[in-house]
C-alpha positions, 0 to 999 in steps of 0.5 A: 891214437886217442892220447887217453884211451883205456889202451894208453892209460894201461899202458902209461900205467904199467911204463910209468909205475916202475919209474914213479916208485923209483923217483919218488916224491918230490916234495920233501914233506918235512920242510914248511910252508909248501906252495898249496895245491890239488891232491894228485892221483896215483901215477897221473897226478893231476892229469886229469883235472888239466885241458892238455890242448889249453892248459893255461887255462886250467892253471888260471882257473886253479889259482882262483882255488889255490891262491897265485903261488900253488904247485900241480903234479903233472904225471910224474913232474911236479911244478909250481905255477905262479900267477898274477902280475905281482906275483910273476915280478916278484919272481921273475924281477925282483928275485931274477937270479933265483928262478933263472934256470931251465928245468930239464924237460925231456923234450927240450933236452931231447931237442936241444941237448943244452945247447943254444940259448933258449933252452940250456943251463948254466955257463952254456947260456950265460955264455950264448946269451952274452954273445948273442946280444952283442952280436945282435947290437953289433948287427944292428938291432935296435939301430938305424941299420936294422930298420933300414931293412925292415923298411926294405922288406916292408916293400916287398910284403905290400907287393905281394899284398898288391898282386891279389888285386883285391881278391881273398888270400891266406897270409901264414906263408906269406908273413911267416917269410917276410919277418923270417927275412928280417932274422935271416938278413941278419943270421945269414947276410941275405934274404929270400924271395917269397916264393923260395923252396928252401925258405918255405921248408924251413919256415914249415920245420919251424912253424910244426915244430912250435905247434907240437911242442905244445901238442898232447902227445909232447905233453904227455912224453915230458911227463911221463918219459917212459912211454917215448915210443908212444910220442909220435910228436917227438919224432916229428920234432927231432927229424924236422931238427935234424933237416933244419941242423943239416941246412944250418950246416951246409950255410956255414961250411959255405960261409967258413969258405969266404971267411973274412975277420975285417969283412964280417957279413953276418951271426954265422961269420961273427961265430965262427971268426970267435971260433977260430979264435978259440981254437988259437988259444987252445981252448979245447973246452970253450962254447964255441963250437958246431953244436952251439952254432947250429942251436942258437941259430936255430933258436934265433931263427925260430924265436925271430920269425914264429911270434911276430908274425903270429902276432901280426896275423892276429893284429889283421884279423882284429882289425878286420873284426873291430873295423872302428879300430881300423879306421880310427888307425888309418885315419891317426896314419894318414893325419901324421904320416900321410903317404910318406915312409913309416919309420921309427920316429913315428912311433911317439906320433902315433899314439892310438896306433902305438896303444892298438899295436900293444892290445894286439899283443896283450890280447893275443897271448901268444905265449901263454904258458911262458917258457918254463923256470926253474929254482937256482936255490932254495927261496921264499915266495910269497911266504911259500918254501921252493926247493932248488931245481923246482920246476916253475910256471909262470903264467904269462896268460894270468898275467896279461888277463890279471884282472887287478891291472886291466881294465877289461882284461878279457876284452881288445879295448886299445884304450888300456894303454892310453891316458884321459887326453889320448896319450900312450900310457906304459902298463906295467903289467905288459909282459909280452916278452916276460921279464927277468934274465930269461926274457926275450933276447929279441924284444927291440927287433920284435917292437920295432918289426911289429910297428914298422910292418903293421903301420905300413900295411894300415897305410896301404890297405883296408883289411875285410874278411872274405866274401861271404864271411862276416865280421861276425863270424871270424872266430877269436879262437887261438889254435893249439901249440906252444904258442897260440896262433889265429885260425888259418883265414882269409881276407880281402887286402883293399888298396886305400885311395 
């Protein structure tokens, strides 16, 4: 179904109208100095001045009229979207406490019911949030252990790279598996083979969950929740949760079997051994219960496989249509490393690649929308009043393109992270991971992945399109989702000799 033919509009129209009078506006108009923005229609706010496949895109474009804090209404939601580094941090750092909640978007809320870590509220995500990241340091990330694991599967990725012999493949599935192991090693104490029926149907819930949640139809569902049956997105979203609960599930039922407190294995034994201990105290209302267990699993799954492998894809089909950048890699690789096992250590060594790695992420914008904010209390910004409970946008695509920081922001120019004399220089700016109390919980295993997978296959492999495919014509275009993946492309992996 056309999401905006006449047929929906009337429909969205005659659904909404009762639930918009009723909510009424937003904004309470006496109070001063409210965030700018366009004048909304009747009903469908600003809807139709918004791509709904690209939005970030829309909302850059506004803030060229409007200025770096404005606010849009999208059918009945109204939001304010910050723009810009300067404006982002002053947000998102410097007033950290302030915009550190979770709006309460229907399909989040739908989806995640305030469990978990990504999307709940309040105590829930203080609480989730704290043991997630211990329990994440006690198992290793950021440590020796961790990238003794990655290592080991790095081998098992340039395997699979090796048995095409040359020939042309597509690497989704392929990358997909191999960083999801890494999480899962962690998770759930094991890895999968890349061939495995059960990690490749988890690994395809995930993947189409991501891509809806940024689909016109989920789009069109938050904003005008009445109109839910007309969202065949959602549903998708919900079963593909539920197969992906039950698998959850079923492994800790298996793990509850085996359940040692002086041999913890994994995530899932170290929760359930918390959860024994609450239930000795009595405490009938505390966090660690089964709901809880499945969600933040399922969001440390989902976070910890989706935007490293995404991002690695995009690292290969920039090298494949920059193949000076390529080399100029290879050739810092072999001058350091030589043959030897890549490792962490490296990374100081490796300036040029250390800089590529970092392009790669600020020009592939995988997030481009950020997860989105909302207002603990009333504040200012940027002499702009928001209410408490607004809900907030901020823009991470207006960031990693601002203008003001980047020299050739719409460019893949490494050089924006090196110095004069070819030094890796820091960017402020480079908030691939966003900033403040809602940032990426597994930002140190996601650089040190990043690194140790992409320099070993830069060690190993010179990376061309297909044949009869030119550099020319690899298309730079992200595909639609709630994040930005590459095109679907295949590509010749060439041993180096």
């Amino acid at each position: 179904m056309d999401l905006l033919d006449p047929v929906s509009l009337f429909l969205l129209f005659v659904l909404s109208l009762a639930f918009y009078l009723k909510r009424g506006n937003f904004w309470n108009t006496s109070k001063p100095n409210l965030p700018p923005g366009p004048r909304p229609w009747p009903l469908i706010g600003n809807l139709h001045l918004v791509d709904l496949k690209r939005p970030y895109r829309t909302m850059s474009q506004l803030s060229r009229q409007y200025g770096p804090v404005f606010s849009i209404q999208m059918g009945s939601q109204n939001m304010v979207v910050l723009t810009g580094y300067e404006t982002v941090k002053e947000a998102l750092v410097n007033q950290a406490d302030a915009f550190a909640e979770r709006p309460m978007v229907p399909m989040f809320e739908d989806f995640a019911k305030g469990y978990g870590v990504v999307f709940s509220h309040g105590e829930n995500w203080k609480v989730m949030r704290r043991f997630t990241l211990t329990t994440l340091r006690d198992y290793g990330m950021g440590k020796r252990t961790i990238e003794d694991r990655i290592v080991e599967e790095c081998h098992f990725l340039l395997q699979k790279f090796e048995s095409y012999k040359g020939k042309p493949f597509e690497t989704t599935v392929i990358m997909n598996t191999a960083v999801a192991n890494i999480i899962v090693s962690i998770l759930l104490g094991k890895r999968y083979e890349y061939e495995d029926p059960t990690f490749e149907r988890l690994l395809k819930l995930v993947n189409e969950n991501i891509r809806l949640a940024g689909s016109p139809s989920v789009t069109l569902y938050n904003m005008f929740p009445a109109l839910r049956f007309l969202s065949g997105g959602r549903k998708t979203v919900l079963k593909n949760r539920d197969e992906l609960y039950a698998f959850i599930q079923a492994t800790f039922i298996e793990h509850l079997k085996e359940l040692d407190v002086n041999d913890q294995r994994s995530f899932i034994d170290a929760f359930l051994i918390r959860q024994e201990e609450e239930k000795n105290k009595n405490q009938t209302n505390g966090f660690f219960h089964n709901e809880n267990l499945k969600s933040v699993v399922g969001n440390l799954f989902a976070a910890g496989m989706e935007t490293t492998s995404t991002t690695l894809r995009w690292g290969l089909l920039l090298m494949m249509k920059y193949p000076e950048v390529q080399n100029k890699v290879q050739q810092e690789i072999t001058k350091v490393i030589g043959s030897a096992q890549p490792q962490i250590e490296h990374r100081s060594k490796l300036p040029y690649t250390d800089a590529v790695i970092h392009e790669i992420q600020r020009f592939a914008n995988i997030l481009p929308m950020n997860l989105p904010h909302a207002t603990t209390v009333d504040v200012t910004l940027k002499g702009y009043f928001i209410p408490k409970g607004t809900h907030i946008l901020p823009l991470l695509y207006s960031v990693l393109y601002d203008e003001s920081q980047w020299e050739k922001p719409l460019q893949f120019y490494p050089e924006h992270f090196l110095d004069s004399e070819g030094r890796f220089v820091k960017r402020d700016a480079f908030l691939p991971f966003s900033a403040g109390r809602r940032m990426c919980a597994g930002e140190t295993l996601a650089k040190m992945e990043l690194f140790l997978f992409f320099v070993s296959l830069l060690q190993r492999f010179t990376f061309q399109p297909a044949p009869g495919t030119s550099k020319e014509d690899l298309d730079l275009t992200p595909e639609v989702g709630f994040t930005t993946p590459p095109m679907p492309y295949r590509f010749c992996a060439l041993p180096r000799s």
